[in-house]
C-alpha positions as CSV (number, residue, x, y, z in Angstrom):
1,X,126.7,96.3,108.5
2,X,127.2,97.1,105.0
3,X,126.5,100.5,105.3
4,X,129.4,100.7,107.7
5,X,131.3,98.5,105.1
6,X,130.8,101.7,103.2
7,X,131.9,104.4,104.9
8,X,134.8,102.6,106.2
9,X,136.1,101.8,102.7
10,X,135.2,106.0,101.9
11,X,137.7,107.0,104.4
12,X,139.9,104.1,103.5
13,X,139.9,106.2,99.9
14,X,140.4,109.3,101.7
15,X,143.5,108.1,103.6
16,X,145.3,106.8,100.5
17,X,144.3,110.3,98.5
18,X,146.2,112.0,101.6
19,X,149.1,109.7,101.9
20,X,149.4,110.3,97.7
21,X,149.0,113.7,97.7
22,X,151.8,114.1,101.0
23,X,154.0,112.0,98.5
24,X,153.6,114.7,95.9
25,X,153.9,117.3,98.2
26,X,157.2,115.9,99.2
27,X,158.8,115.5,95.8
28,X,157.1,118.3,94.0
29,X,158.3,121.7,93.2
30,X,157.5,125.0,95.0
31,X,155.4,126.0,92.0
32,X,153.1,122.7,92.8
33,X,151.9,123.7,96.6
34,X,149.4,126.1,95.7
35,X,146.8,123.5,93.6
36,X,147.8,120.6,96.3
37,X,147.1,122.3,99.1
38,X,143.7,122.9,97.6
39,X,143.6,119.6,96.9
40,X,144.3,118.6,100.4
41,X,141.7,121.0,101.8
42,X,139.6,119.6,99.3
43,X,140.2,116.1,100.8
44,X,139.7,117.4,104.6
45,X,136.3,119.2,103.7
46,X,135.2,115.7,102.1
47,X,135.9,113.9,105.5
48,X,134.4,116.4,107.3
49,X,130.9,116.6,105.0
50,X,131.1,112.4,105.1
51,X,132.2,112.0,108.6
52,X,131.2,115.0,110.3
53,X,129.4,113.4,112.9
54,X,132.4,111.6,113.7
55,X,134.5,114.7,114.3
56,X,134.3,118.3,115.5
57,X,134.0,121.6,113.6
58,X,137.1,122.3,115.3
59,X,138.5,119.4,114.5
60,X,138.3,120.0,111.1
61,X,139.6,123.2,110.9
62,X,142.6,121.9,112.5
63,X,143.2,119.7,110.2
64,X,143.0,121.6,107.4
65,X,146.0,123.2,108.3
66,X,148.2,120.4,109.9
67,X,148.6,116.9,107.6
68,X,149.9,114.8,110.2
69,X,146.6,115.8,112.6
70,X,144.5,115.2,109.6
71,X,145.9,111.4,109.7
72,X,145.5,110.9,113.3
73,X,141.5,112.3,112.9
74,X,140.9,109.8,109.6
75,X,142.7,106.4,112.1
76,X,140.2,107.6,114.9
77,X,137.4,107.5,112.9
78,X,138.3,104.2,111.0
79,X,138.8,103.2,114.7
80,X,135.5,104.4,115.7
81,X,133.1,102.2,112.6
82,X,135.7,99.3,113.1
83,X,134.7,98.8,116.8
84,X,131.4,99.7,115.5
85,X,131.6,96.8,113.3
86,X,132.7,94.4,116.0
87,X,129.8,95.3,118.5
88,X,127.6,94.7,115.4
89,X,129.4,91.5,114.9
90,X,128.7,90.1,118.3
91,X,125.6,91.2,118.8
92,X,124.8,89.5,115.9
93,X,126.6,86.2,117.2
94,X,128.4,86.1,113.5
95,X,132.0,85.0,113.9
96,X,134.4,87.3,111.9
């Protein structure tokens, strides 16, 4: 279980790197887009390499390009280890 405590707070960190770097993206000048979009692709290849079992190749290079598909793919996996989590949870008879 606290492995998947893990991962879930690594994509945790990934989302809220995203959501930062969209927010600079947003109020940041045209000069600015070349180094954050390398940041964000960056940020996508780091999901992938942590999470790639959790996604496809395709997948990934989908979301490279498109921010708002990039968000969907991190909720689905944090979706994915939290139901994880909860069939751990019962299995285990633990109450949460």
């Amino acid at each position: 279980m606290e492995k998947l405590t893990e991962k879930i707070d690594a994509v945790l960190d990934i989302k809220y790197e995203a959501l930062y770097l969209h927010e600079r993206l947003l109020g940041g000048t045209p000069a600015a887009y070349p180094e954050l979009e390398r940041q964000f692709e960056g940020l996508v290849a780091r999901f992938y390499g942590e999470n790639g079992e959790s996604i496809t190749p395709r997948q990934y290079q989908t979301a490279r390009d498109n921010y708002e598909y990039f968000i969907v793919l991190i909720e689905l996996v944090l979706n994915k280890y939290r139901e994880q989590g909860e069939k751990i949870m019962d299995a285990s008879g633990e109450e949460q």
